[in-house]
N, C-alpha and C positions, 0 to 999 in steps of 0.2 A: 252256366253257359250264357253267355251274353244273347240279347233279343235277337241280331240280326245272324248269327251263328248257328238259334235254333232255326229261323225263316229257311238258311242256304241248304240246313241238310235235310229240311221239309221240303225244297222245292227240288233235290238230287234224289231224294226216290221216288217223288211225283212225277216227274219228265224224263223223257231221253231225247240226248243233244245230237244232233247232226251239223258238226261244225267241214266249215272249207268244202260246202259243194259246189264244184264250177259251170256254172250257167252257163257263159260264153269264152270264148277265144278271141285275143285281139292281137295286132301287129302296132307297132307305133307308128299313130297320126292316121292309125283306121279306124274304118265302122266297125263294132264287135260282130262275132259270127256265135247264134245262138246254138247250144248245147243241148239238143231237144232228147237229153235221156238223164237218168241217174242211177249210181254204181252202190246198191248198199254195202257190197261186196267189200267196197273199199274202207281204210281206215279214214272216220272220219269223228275220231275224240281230239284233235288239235285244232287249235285256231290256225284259220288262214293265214295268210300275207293283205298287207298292207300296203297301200300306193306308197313310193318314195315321197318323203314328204319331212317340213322341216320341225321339230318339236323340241321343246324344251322341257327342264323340269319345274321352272318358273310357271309357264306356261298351263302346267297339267294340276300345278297347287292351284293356278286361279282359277280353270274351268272346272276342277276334278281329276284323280287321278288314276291312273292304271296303270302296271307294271310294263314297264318299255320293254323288257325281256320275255314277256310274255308274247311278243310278236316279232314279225321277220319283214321286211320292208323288197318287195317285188314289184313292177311292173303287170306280171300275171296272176293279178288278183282281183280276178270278177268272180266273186264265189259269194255264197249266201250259208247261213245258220238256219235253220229249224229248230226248233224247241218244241215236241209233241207230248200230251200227258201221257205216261206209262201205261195209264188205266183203259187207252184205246191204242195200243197196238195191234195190229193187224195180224190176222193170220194168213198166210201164204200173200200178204201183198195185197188182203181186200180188206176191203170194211162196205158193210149196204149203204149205199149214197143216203140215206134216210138217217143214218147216224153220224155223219161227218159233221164236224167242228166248222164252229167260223175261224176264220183266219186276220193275222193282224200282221202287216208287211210294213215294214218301220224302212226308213231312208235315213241317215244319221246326217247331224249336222257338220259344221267346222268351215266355213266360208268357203266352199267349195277346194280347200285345202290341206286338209287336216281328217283325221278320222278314221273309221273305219268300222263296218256292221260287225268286225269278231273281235272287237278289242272286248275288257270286260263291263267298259262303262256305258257301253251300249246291248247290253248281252238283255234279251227279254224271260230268262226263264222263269224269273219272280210270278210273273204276271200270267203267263203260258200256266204256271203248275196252282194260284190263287181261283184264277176265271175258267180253268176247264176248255182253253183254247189252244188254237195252232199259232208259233207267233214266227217270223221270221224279217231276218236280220240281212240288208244287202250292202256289201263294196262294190264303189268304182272308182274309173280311173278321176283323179283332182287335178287340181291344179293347171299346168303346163301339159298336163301327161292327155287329161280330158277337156281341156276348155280354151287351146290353142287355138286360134280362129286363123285357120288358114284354107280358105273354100276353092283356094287351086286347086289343091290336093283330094277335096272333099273331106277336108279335117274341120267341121263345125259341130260343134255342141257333143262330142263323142261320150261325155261323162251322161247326160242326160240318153241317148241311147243305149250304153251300160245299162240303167236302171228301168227302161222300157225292156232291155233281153229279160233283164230279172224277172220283171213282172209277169211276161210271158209265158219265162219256166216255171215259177209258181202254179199261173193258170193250167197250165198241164200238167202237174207232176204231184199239188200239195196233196191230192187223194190220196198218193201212197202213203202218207204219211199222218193220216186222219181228218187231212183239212177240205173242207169244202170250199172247190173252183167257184162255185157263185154266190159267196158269203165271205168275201176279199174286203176289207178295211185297209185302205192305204194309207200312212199317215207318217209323218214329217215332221222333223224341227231344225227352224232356223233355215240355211242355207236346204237342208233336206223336204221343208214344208216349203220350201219357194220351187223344188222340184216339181212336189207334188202338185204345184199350181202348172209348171210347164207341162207337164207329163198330163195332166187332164185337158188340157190344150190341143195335144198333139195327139191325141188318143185315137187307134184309128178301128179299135175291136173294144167289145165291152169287157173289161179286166177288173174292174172294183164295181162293189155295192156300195161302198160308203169309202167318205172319205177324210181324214182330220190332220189340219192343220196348226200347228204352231211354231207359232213365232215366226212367222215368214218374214223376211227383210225387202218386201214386196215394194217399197221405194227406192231401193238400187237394183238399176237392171244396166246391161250394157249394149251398147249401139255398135253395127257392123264397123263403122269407123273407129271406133274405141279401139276394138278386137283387133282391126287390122296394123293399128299404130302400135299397141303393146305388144303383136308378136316383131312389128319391125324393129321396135327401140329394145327390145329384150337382145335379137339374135345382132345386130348391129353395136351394140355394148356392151354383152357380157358373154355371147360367145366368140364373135368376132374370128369368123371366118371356119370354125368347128362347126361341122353336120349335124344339124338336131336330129337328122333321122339314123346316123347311127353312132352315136355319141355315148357315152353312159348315161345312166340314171342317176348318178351323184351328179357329175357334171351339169346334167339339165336341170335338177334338181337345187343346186346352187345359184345355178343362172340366175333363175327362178327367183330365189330369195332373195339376192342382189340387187335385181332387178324390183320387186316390192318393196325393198327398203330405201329408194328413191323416190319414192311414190307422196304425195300428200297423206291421203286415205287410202291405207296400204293394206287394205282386205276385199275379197273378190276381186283383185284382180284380173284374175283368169276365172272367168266361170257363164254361165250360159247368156252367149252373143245374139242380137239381132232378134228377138223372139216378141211375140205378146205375150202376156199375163194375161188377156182377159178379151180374147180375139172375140168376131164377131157374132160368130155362135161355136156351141163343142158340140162336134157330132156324135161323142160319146161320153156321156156323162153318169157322175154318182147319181143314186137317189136321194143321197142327205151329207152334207160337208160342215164338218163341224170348223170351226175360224177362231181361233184362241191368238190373243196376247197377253203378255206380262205388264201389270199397271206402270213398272219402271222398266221397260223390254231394254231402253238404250243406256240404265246406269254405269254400265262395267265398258259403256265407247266415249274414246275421247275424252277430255275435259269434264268436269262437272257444268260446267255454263254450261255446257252443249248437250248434256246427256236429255233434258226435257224435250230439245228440239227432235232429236235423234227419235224418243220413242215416240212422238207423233208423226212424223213425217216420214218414217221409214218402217215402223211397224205399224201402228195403231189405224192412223187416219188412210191407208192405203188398204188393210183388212175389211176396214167396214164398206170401203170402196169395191171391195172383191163382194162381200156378201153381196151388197146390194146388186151389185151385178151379173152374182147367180140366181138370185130371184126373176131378175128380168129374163134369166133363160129357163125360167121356169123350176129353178129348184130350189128343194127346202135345204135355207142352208142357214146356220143360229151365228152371232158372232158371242163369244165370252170373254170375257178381261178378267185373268190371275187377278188377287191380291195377297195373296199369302206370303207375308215377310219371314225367314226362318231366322228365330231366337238369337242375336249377337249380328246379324247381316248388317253391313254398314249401305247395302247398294238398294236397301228393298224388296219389292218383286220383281226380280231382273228377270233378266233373259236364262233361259236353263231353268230357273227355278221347278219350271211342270214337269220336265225330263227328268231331272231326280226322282221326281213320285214315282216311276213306273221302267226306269232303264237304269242299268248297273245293280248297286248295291249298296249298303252301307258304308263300308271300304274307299268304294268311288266317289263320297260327297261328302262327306264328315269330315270335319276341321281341313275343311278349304277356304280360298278368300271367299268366293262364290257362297257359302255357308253361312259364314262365320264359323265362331271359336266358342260359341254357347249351346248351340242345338245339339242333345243328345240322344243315343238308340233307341230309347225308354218315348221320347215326345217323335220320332224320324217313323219309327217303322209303323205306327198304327196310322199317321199321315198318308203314306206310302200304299198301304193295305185298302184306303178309304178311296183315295183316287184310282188306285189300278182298279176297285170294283167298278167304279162311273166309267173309266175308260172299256171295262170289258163288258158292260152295259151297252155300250154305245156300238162295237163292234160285233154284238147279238143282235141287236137289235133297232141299232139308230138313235137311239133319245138319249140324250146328254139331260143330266141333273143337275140342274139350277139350282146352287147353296144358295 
C-alpha cells in the first residue's frame, strides 16, 4: 500500500467529518444572516457547494488538483467542515471544558475567486487526526457574488462578513464538537491570509487566540473608486441592461469572467474594497500572529522579469511591514520566509508551497506544475508530517519552530 494511502485510512478512523454545516443564510448583494444553532441530526458525510465560479482543468494541474465532480457549484454555500478526533467524542453532546481541544479555522485561498473550504484540496483532516486537534474548514461568497462594491445597496465587502458569521458560529458551537471557544487559531493563505488580516481589523468581540498568516498578497488592496468603476464597467458591458439582482448565476458568473479577461492584471478583481490592512489600533486582537512568506511567493505571476518584483512588493516587503506594525500595537508577532523547493519545481518556493504541508493530500499536489514532476510519496509525506507538527504546535500553543 502506497505511504499516502496508508496516512488517509489512519486519518478515517482517527476523526469524524462534519462536512456542509450552514452557519449563515444569504440573499444576493446581502449581508449574511448568522445561523446561531447546529443539526447533528442531519446528514452531514457530503461535501457542500461551492460559489459559482470559473475553473478549468488547466488551472487545477497548475495549482493542484481535485475532482470537479466531487462538488456542485451554488449560490447558497456559507457552510463549514469540522474534522474532530474520534477519540474525543462526546457523550450526550458534552465534554468538561477542561478537556477540549484547540481548534484551527482555515480561510482557503484563490484570489477571492476561486475555491472553496469542502473541496478536497483544502480538507484539514491530515492534521486534525496527526496533532489531536479540532480543525475547521469555511466557504464564502467570491468573486462578483461577495466582493461587488455597490454601498447603495449596502453591498460591500459581503464575502469578508461571510467569514466573520463563520467565525462567530465556531465561537459558539466548536464545544459540541470537542473544540475549545478560547483556544481559536485562525489562519489563512493567500487571498484567505489577506482575510485574516481584514477580519483582525474589523474585529469587534475576541474570536481568536492566535493567529497565522500565509502568503497574504498584502500589496494589492482596492480603493472605493476602483470598486465602484469595476461594478459599472462590468454591468455596462457584459450584462448590458440584464438585472444582476435577479439574473442567474451562470450569467453573472460569466459576466464576471468576461469582464476580468479585459483587465491588465486579471486577479482580485472583485475582492475586499475600501478597507485598512493595518488601521490605527485593533480593538480586538491575537496574543501571537505568525506572518509567513514563500522565498519565491510571486514565481507562478506574470512573466518571469516580473516575478522578483511581484514577491517583494506584494508579498514579502508588505509582511514584514504588517509585523512590525503589530508590535507597535503591542503584539507578539514572528515574520518566517519558506524556502523549501520541492524536487523537479521549476518556480522555487512559490506560493502554495506551505499549503501543501498541511491541506489536502497527496492526490492534491503530486505531479502538478506547482510541484513538479520529481517529488515522490516516499520524500512528500514525512515533509508534510513534520510541518503539520510545527503548525499544531503553534495552534496549542503559540511558538513557531525556527528550522
Amino acid at each position: 500500500m502506497a505511504v499516502s494511502s496508508v496516512y488517509q485510512v489512519f486519518s478515517a478512523v482517527s476523526i469524524v467529518s462534519y462536512r456542509n454545516i450552514p452557519y449563515a443564510n444569504a440573499e444576493r448583494f446581502r449581508e449574511s444572516v448568522l445561523i446561531d444553532s447546529f443539526a447533528p441530526e442531519q446528514d452531514h458525510t457530503k461535501r457542500g457547494p461551492m460559489c459559482p465560479q470559473y475553473l478549468t482543468q488547466e488551472g487545477l494541474d497548475k495549482w493542484g488538483r481535485f475532482d470537479l465532480n466531487e462538488m456542485t457549484e451554488s449560490e447558497d454555500c456559507l457552510c463549514l467542515t469540522v474534522h474532530t478526533p474520534r477519540s474525543w467524542q462526546r457523550e450526550n453532546n458534552l465534554l468538561p471544558s477542561d478537556s477540549l481541544l484547540p481548534v484551527l479555522v482555515h480561510i482557503h485561498g484563490g484570489s477571492y475567486n476561486s475555491g472553496s473550504g469542502e473541496t478536497s484540496i483544502n480538507d484539514l483532516g491530515d492534521i486534525a487526526a496527526q496533532e489531536n486537534i479540532v480543525t475547521v474548514t469555511i466557504s464564502y461568497r467570491l468573486g462578483v457574488f461577495g466582493f461587488a462594491y455597490r454601498p447603495d445597496i449596502g453591498c460591500v465587502n459581503l464575502g469578508l462578513h461571510d467569514q466573520m458569521n463563520a467565525l462567530r458560529w465556531v465561537s459558539r458551537h466548536i464545544s459540541e464538537f470537542g473544540g475549545n471557544p478560547k483556544q481559536i487559531t485562525l489562519s489563512g493563505q493567500s487571498a484567505g491570509a489577506q482575510s485574516v488580516v481584514y477580519l483582525l481589523a474589523e474585529m469587534d468581540e475576541p474570536l481568536v487566540r492566535y493567529a497565522a498568516v500565509f502568503s497574504a498578497p498584502m500589496g494589492m488592496t482596492r480603493s472605493a473608486g476602483e470598486g465602484k468603476r469595476f461594478w459599472r464597467e462590468l454591468t455596462e458591458r457584459f450584462l448590458k441592461g440584464i438585472d444582476p439582482q435577479t439574473c442567474s448565476a451562470d450569467t453573472l458568473r460569466k459576466a464576471q469572467t468576461a469582464y476580468e479577461q479585459t483587465q491588465p492584471i486579471p486577479i482580485m478583481i472583485f475582492a475586499p474594497t475600501g478597507l485598512k490592512q493595518m488601521p490605527k489600533y485593533l480593538k480586538y486582537h491575537p496574543e501571537k500572529v505568525l506572518v509567513c512568506t514563500q522565498k519565491d511567493d510571486g514565481a507562478v505571476f506574470g512573466p518571469k522579469w516580473l516575478n522578483g518584483f511581484i514577491t517583494h512588493h506584494v508579498f514579502t516587503n508588505t509582511s514584514r511591514q504588517y509585523v512590525s506594525y503589530l508590535h507597535k500595537q503591542g503584539i507578539d508577532a514572528l515574520f518566517y520566509e519558506f524556502d523549501w523547493v520541492p524536487r523537479g519545481s521549476e518556480n522555487g518556493a512559490t506560493h502554495c508551497c506551505e499549503l501543501m504541508l498541511f491541506a489536502g493530500g497527496a492526490y492534491n499536489w503530486l505531479q502538478t506544475n506547482l510541484t513538479g514532476y520529481e517529488l515522490t510519496e516516499e520524500e512528500f509525506i514525512p515533509l508534510r508530517s513534520a510541518f503539520m507538527h510545527r503548525l499544531g504546535q503553534f495552534v496549542r500553543t503559540g511558538e513557531w519552530t525556527q528550522e
